[in-house]
TORSE-530671 format. One record per residue: residue in one letter; x, z, y of N, C-alpha, C in turn. Coordinates in steps of 0.2 Angstrom, whole numbers. Layout:
TORSE-530671
   type     n_u     n_w     n_v    ca_u    ca_w    ca_v     c_u     c_w     c_v
      A       X       Z       Y       X       Z       Y       X       Z       Y
...
***
This chain:
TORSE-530671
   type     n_u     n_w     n_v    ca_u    ca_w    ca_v     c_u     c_w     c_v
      X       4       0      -6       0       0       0       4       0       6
      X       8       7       7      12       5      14      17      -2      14
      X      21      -4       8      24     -11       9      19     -17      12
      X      14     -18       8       8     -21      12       8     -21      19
      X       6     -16      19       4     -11      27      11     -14      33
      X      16     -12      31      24     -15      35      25     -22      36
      X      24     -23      28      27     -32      28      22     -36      32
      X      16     -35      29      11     -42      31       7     -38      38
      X       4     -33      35       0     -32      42       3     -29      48
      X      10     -27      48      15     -27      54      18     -33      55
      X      24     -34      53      30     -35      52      27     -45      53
      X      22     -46      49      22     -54      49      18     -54      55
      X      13     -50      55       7     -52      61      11     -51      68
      X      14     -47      67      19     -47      74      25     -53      76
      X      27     -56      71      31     -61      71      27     -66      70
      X      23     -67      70      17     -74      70      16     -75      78
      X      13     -68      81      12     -70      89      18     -71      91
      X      25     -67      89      30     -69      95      30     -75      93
      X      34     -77      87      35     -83      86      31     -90      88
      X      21     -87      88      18     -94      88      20     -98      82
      X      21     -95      76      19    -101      69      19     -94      63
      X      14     -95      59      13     -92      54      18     -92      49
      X      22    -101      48      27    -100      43      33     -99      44
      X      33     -97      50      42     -92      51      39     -87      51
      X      34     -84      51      36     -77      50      34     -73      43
      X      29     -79      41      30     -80      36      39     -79      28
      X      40     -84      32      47     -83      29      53     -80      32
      X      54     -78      37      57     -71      39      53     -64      34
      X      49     -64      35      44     -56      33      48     -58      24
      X      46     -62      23      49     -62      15      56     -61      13
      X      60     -63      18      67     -62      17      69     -55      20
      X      65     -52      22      66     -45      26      63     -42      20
      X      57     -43      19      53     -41      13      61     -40       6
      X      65     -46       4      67     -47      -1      75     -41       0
      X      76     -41       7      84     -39       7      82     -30       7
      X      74     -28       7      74     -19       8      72     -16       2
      X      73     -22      -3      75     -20      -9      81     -17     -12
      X      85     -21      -9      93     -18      -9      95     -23     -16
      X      91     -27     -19      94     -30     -27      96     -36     -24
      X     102     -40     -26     107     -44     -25     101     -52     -31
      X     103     -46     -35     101     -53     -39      93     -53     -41
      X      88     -48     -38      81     -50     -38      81     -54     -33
      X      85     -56     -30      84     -58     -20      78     -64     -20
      X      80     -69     -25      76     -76     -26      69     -75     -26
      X      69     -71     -32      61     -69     -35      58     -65     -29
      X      60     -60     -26      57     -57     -22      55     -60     -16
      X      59     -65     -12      57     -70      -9      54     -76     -10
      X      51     -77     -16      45     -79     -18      39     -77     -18
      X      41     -71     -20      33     -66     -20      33     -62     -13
      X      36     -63     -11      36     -62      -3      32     -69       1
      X      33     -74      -1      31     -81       4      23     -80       0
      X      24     -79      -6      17     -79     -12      11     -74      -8
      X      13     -70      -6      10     -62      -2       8     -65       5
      X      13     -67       8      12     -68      14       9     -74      16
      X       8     -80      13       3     -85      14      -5     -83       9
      X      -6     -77       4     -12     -75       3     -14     -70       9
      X      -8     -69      15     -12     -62      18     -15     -68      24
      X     -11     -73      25     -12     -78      31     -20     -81      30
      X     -20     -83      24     -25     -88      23     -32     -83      20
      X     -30     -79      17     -34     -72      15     -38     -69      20
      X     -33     -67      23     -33     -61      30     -37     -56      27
      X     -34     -54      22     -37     -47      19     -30     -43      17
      X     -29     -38      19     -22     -34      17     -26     -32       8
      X     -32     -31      10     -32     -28       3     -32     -33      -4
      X     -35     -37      -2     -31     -44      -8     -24     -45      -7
      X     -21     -41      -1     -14     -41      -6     -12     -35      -7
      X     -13     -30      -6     -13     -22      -9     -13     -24     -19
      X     -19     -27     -19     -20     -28     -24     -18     -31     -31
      X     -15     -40     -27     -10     -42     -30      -5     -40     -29
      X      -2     -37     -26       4     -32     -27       4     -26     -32
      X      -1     -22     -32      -1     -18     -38      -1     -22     -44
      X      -3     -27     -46      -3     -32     -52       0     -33     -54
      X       6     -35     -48      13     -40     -51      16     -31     -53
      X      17     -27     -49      20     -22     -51      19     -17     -58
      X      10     -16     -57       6     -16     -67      11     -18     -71
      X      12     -27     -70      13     -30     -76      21     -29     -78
      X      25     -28     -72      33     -25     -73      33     -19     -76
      X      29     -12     -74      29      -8     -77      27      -7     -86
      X      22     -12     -86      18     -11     -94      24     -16     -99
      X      28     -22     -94      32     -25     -98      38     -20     -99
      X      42     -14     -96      46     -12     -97      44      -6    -102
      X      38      -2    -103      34       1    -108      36      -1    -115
      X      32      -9    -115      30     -10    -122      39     -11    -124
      X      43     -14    -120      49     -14    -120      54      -8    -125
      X      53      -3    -121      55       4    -124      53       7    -129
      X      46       4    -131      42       8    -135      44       3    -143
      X      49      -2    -141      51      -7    -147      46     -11    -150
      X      40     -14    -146      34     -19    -143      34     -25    -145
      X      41     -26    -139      42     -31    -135      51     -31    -137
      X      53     -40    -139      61     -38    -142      65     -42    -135
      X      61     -44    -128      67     -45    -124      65     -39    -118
      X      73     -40    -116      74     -35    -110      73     -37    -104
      X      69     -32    -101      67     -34     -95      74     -34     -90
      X      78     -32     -92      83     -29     -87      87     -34     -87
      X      89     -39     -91      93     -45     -92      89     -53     -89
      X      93     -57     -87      91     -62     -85      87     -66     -90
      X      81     -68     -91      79     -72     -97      77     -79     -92
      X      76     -82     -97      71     -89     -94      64     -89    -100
      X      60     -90     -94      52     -91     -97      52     -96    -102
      X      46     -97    -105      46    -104    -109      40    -107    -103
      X      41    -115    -103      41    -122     -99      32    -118     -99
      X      27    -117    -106      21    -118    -104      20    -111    -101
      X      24    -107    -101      22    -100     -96      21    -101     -89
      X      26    -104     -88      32    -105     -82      23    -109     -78
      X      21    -116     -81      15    -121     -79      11    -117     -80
      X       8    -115     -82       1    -110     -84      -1    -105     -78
      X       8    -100     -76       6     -98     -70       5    -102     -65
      X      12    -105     -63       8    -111     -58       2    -112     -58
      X      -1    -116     -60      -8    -119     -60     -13    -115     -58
      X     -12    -107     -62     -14    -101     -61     -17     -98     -52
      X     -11    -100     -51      -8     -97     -45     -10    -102     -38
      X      -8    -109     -43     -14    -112     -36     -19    -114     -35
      X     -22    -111     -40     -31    -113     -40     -32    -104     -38
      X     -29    -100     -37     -31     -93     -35     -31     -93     -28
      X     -25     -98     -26     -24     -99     -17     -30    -105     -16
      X     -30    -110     -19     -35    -117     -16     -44    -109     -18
      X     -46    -108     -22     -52    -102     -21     -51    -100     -14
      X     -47     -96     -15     -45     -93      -5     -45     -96      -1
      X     -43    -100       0     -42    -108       6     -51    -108       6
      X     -54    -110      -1     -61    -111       0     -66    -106       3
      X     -64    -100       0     -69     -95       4     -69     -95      10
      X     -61     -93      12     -58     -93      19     -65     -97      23
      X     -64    -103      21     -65    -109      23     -76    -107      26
      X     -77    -107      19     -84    -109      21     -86    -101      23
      X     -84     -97      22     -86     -90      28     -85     -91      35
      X     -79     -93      37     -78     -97      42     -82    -103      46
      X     -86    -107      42     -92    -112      42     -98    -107      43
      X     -98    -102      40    -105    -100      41    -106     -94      48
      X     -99     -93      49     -99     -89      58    -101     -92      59
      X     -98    -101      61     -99    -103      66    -105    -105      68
      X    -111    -104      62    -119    -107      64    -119    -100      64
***
């Protein structure tokens, strides 16, 4: 909640007015977001799920749908290190793996029909203020 709270509904919305563009602050927030990590080698990842966060809160405009995906990505990190320990699950989270090809597509697809819904809601809630 409070990274929500900091990144997106401080730190981006403050840097959208100064700036005048949503996708710089956009990706500063993200890279700001990525380095108060302090992990060298999350840096990637977390600057995608920074730009993934920050373009749901832009087109969203709900901190709480991203409260929420945030808890989610976080759920699934802690249940994958669980089943991990508990001898579940035979790879380590803690080591570099590579996904297989149809995980990797599945979430994409996932992920942008989650953002094109939003875009649509966004959209036609907006359509319906205006009458």
């Amino acid at each position: 909640v409070c990274e929500e709270l900091f990144f997106r509904g401080a730190l981006q919305t403050t840097l959208a007015r100064a700036l005048r563009s949503p996708h710089w602050a956009i990706l500063i927030t993200s890279v700001v977001f990525s380095l108060a990590h302090g992990d060298i080698f999350g840096f990637v990842p977390r600057v995608v799920m920074g730009l993934a966060l920050g373009y749901l809160f832009h087109y969203g405009g709900s901190l709480l749908v991203n409260v929420c995906a945030h808890f989610l990505n976080n759920s699934i990190i802690v249940v994958f290190y669980y089943l991990y320990y508990r001898g579940n699950f035979s790879i380590n989270p803690s080591e570099s793996i590579g996904f297989p090809g149809w995980l990797v597509a599945a979430t994409a697809v996932l992920s942008v029909v989650a953002f094109a819904l939003i875009f649509v809601i966004k959209r036609k809630n907006s359509a319906e203020k205006a009458f």
